[in-house]
N, C-alpha and C positions, 0 to 999 in steps of 0.2 A: 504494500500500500504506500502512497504519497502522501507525507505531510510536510507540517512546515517546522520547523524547533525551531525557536527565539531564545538567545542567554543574554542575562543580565547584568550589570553591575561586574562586578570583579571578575565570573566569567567568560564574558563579555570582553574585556579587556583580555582574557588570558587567549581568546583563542584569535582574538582579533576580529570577528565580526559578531554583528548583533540578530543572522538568522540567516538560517539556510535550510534548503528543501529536502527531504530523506527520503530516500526508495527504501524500505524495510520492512518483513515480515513478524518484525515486532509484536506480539500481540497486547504486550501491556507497558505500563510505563517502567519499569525493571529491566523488561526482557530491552527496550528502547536504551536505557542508561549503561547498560551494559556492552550492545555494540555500537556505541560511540565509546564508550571506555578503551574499548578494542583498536578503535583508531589509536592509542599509544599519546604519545607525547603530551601536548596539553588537554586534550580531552581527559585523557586518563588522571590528569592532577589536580585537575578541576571540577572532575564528576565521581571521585573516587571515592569510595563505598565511606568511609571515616569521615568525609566530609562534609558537613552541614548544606545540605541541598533542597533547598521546597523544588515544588513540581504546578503547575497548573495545566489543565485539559480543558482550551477553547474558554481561557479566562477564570475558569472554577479551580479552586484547591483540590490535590490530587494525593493521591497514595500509591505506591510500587505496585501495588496490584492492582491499579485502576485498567481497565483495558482503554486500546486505543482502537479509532474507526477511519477510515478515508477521508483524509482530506482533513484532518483536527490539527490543531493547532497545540504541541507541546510548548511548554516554558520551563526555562531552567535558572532558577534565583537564588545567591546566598538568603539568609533570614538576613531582614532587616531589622535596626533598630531604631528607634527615631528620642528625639530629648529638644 
């Protein structure tokens, strides 16, 4: 399936863009984080299992096993703080 992933904030910065399009038979948001993990280098240090990661699916707050559908729109965001 085709979606879109957008990263935010500091991962954003780590891989250098703010979204790109994935061909992936993915079925949930895990099975997703894990082959972009697989890409190596900065994916892998910036989506790595230890590290504090939200997720959203098409705007809504998400969990590892959410599944995914054609065409949705993942989000990858450190947690934010705000003061």
């Amino acid at each position: 399936m085709k979606l879109t992933v957008r990263y935010f904030a500091s991962i954003r910065e780590a891989l250098g863009k703010g979204s790109e399009v994935v061909e992936t038979e993915a079925q949930s948001v895990d099975a997703l984080r894990q082959m972009l993990i697989a890409r190596g280098d900065a994916y892998a240090q910036s989506l790595a299992r230890g590290k504090a990661v939200r997720v959203a699916i098409d705007k809504v707050m998400a969990s590892d096993s959410d599944p995914l559908h054609e065409g949705c729109e993942v989000a990858f965001f450190p947690p934010v703080t705000g003061g």
